[in-house]
N, C-alpha and C positions, 0 to 999 in steps of 0.2 A: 270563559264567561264567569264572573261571580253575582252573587246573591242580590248586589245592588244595582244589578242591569236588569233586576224582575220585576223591578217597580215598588219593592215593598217597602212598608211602612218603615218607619225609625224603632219601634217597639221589636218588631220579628227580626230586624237585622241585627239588633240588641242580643236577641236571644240567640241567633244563629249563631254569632261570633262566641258567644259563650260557650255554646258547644262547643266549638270550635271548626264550626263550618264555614268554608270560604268557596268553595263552586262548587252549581248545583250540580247531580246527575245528569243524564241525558233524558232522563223520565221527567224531570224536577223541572229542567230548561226546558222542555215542551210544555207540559202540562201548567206547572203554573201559571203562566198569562193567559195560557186556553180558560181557565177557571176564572182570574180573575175579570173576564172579559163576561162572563156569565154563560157559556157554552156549557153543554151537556159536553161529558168526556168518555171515552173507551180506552181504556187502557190495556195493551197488551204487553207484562212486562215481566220476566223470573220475578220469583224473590231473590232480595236483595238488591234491588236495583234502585231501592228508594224510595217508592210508592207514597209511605205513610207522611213522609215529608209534602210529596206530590197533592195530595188532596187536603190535607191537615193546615196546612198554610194556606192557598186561600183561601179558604172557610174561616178559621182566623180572621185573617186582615179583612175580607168582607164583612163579619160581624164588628169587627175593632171598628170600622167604618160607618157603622148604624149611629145615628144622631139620639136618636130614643128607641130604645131596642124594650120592643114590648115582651112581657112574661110568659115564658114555655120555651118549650121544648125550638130552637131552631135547625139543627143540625143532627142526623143519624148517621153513624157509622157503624155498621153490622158487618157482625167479621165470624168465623166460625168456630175459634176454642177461647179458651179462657185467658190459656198464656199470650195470642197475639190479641187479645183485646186488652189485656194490661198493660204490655207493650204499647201499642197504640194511643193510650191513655198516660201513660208517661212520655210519651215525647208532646204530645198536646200539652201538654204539663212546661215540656221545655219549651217549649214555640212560644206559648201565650204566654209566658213568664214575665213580660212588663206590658201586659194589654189586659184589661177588663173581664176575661173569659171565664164563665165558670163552665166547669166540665165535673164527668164522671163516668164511671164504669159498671158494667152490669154485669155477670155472669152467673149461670148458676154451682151447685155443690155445694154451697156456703148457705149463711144464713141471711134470709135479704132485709135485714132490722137494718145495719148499716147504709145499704145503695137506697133502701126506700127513705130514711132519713136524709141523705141526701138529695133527692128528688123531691123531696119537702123543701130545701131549703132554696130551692130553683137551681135548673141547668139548661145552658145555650148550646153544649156538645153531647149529646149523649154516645158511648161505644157499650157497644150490647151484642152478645151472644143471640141468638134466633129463640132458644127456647124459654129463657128466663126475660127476655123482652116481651114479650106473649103471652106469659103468666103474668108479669105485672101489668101490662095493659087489660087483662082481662079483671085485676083487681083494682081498676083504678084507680094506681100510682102516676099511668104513665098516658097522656094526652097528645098525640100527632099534628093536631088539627092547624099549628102554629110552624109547623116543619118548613124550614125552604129549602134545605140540604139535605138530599140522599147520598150515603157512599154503602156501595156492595164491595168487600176489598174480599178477593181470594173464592171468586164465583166460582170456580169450578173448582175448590174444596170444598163447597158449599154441597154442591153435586155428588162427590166420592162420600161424604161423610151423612149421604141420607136430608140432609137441609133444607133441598131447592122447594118441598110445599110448604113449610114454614117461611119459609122467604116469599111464597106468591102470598102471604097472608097475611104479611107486613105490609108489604108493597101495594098492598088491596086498601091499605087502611091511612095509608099516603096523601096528603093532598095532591090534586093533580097539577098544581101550580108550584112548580121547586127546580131547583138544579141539581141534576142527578150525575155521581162520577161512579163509572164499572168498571173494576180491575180484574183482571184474571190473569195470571202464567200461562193457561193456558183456554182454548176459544175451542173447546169442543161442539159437533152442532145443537146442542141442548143449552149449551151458554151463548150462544149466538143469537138462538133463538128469544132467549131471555132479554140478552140487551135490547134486539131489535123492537123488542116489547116495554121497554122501561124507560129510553131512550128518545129521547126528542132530537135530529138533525143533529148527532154527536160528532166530535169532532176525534177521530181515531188518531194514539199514540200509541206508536208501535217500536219501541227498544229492541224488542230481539225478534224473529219470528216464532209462530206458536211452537210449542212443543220444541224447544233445541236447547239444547244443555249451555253454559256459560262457557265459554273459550278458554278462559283462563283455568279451569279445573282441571287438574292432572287425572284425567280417569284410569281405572287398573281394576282389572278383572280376576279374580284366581279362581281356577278351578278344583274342586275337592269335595271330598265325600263328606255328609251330611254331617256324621260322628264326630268328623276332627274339627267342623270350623270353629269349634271353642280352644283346640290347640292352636289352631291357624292365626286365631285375633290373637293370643297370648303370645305365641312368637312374632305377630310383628309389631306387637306393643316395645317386647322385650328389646328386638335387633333394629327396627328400622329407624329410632328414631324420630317416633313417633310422641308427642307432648299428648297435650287434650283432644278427645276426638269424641266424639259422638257418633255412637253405634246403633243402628236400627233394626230392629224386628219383627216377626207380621204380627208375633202372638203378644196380649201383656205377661204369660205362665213364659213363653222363651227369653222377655226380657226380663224377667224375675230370674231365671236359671243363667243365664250370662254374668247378671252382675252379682250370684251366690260363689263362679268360677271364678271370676276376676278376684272377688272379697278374698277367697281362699289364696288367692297369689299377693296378695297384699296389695293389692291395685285398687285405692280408694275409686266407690263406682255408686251409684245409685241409679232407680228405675223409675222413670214416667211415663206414667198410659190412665185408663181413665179406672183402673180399679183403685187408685192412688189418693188418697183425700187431698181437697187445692191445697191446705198445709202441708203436705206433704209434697206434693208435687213443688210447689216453690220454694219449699226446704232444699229441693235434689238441683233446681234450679238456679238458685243463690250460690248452693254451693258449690256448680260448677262453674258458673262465672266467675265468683271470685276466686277460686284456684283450690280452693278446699278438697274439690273429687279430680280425677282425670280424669275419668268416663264418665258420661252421661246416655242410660240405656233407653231408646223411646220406643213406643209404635208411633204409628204414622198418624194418632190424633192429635200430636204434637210435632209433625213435620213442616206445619208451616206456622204454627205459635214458639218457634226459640229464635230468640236473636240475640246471639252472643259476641261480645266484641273481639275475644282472641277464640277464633275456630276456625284452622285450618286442614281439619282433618275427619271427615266423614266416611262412616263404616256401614255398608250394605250388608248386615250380616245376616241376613234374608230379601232374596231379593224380594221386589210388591208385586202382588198379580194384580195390578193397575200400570201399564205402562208409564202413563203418566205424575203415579206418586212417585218415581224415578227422579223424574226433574224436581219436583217439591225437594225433596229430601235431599239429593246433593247441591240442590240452592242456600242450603243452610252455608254451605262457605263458599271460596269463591265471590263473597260479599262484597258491591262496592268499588267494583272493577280492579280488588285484588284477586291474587292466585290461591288459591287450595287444591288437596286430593283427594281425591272419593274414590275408596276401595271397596270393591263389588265383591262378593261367594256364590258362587256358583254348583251346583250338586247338581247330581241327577234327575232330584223331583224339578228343579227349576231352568232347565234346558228352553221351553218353550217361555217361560214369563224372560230368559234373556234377550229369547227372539224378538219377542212383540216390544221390550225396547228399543233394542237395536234399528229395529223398524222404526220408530216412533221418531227418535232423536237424530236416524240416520247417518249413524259410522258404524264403526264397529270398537267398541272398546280397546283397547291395545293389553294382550292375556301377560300375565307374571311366567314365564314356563320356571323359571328354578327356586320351588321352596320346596320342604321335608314333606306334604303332608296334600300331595298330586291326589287327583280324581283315579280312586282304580278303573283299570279299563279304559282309559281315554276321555274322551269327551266328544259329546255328541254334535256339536253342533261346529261351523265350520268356521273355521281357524283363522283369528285376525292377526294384523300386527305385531308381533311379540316385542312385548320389554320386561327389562331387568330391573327386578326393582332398583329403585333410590331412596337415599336417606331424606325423610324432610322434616328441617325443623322450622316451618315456616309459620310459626303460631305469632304474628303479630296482629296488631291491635287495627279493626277494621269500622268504619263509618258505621253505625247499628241502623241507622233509619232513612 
């Protein structure tokens, strides 16, 4: 199927083709004419599968379609960090590139002289983080009452990162007359519950089922003691042939000390988490996409805000005690229905958070048994698959949105 069996306008196919998009997703090929048809949508689908395309279009071409489009606010996207609300805001950017659309972005850390001068000069798209949308609604920059478009993208990060009563507090402040789309990776029953609540007779898209890792990701597990996993990432930066990778960690102080080891090995690296000013943060961020750093160090508040076009290689280098921030985070490749590998660490303290994914995602990892720097005493939990590593240098350039 391509883009112009969706029914879309001459302006979006414009811009898709610029991108250089010729078929949609399988989120993209559902969802689209569910939306433009005016149904409420449920979307259950990883990251990387498309989404922002998915709801971003037609909202689009419905507005491009308004004969006299009265002033305010018609469209919310609430999403839950900073980095995927920019994101998100830059591909609305490329989509609406030959259509009438004004848009913008909210978030907080910054100063809001900029987004509230923009909301001065009127917006049809708003994308807004939960708590700097709340603060300017409460100083009346920001007006709902014109809303026809609700998107919740990434509802149950919304949920992990403390969110969900700023979201019923939005959502409270909503006309009850609109078309509402709810995405999540995953449909825990607290986001179910949510939908069932926000949702008028939705029409469920279901890409993958809940909770299950992407197929095409080479998953590998090592197991080793807590002390060495900063020798373990340096040796298989060093041998395996390993490009750009993005390594995760629970704490922002361990991914401050990870990317002080790499720095001393001469392995350009920087760290994003939320003690990071947004300058800063998008400084680390620029500079891994365009090839400046190899590493790029996060917590998991930035697990589902990166979308990098060449990322092939995700590093667990703490596993999450959230079974489900698993799938977030090795979603970041594997993007797009290519392949990537996501290397897991394992130690002692983290025998049961291996469990409760294992559980979650249902296999069992496939373990590395031969590198220098084994778990003393064995390891506790019981024994999948074994593989040997391989070398991969599979860092090509993958669909971002």
């Amino acid at each position: 199927m391509a883009f112009q069996q969706l029914n879309l306008i001459e302006p979006i196919l414009k811009a898709l083709a610029k991108e250089g998009y010729t078929n949609p997703t399988p989120i993209q090929a559902q969802a689209i004419p569910l939306a433009l048809n005016g149904n409420d949508v449920l979307g259950c689908a990883q990251t990387g599968t498309g989404k922002t395309a998915a709801f971003s279009i037609p909202i689009i071409q419905l507005l491009a379609n308004q004969k006299q489009r009265k002033p305010g606010i018609k469209a919310l996207i609430l999403t839950p960090t900073r980095e995927l609300a920019i994101q998100i805001d830059e591909s609305i950017a490329a989509y609406s590139a030959f259509a009438q659309i004004k848009h913008t972005v909210i978030f907080g850390g910054v100063s809001q002289l900029h987004q509230t001068n923009a909301l001065k000069r009127g917006v049809d798209i708003l994308v807004a983080t939960p708590g700097r949308l709340l603060d300017l609604i409460n100083q009346k920059y920001i007006d709902l009452r014109q809303l026809e478009f609700f998107v919740l993208d990434e509802a149950d990060r919304m949920l992990d990162m403390g969110f969900i009563h700023d979201v019923k507090k939005i959502i409270a402040l909503l006309p009850q007359k609109r078309q509402t789309m709810f995405f999540s990776a995953t449909m825990p029953p607290e986001i179910q519950k949510l939908a069932d609540s926000l949702l008028k007779n939705p029409k469920l898209v279901e890409v993958t089922p809940p909770s299950t890792t992407v197929e095409k990701i080479d998953q590998r597990l090592y197991y080793t003691n807590k002390n060495d996993k900063a020798k373990l990432l340096l040796h298989l930066l060093k041998t395996e042939g390993i490009g750009s990778a993005l390594v995760f960690t629970r704490t922002k102080h361990g991914a401050d000390r990870v990317v002080k080891v790499l720095l001393k090995e001469n392995i350009k690296a920087a760290a994003i988490h939320g003690n990071k000013s947004q300058n800063a943060r998008q400084n680390a961020l620029s500079g891994f996409k365009s090839g400046k750093l190899r590493i790029l160090v996060a917590t998991d508040i930035a697990a589902r805000g990166i979308d990098i076009d060449e990322l092939a290689n995700v590093f667990n280098y703490d596993l999450p005690n959230i079974p489900e921030t698993y799938v977030h985070r090795i979603g970041r490749t594997g993007r797009a229905g290519n392949s990537g590998m996501a290397i897991s660490f394992c130690d002692q303290e983290t025998i049961k958070e291996l469990t409760d994914i294992q559980k979650l995602i249902g296999i069992k990892i496939p373990v590395v048994e031969e590198h220098p720097f084994q778990m003393e005493g064995g390891r506790a939990a019981a024994k999948p698959e074994s593989k040997k590593p391989a070398r991969n240098n599979n860092n090509r350039r993958f669909q971002r949105r």
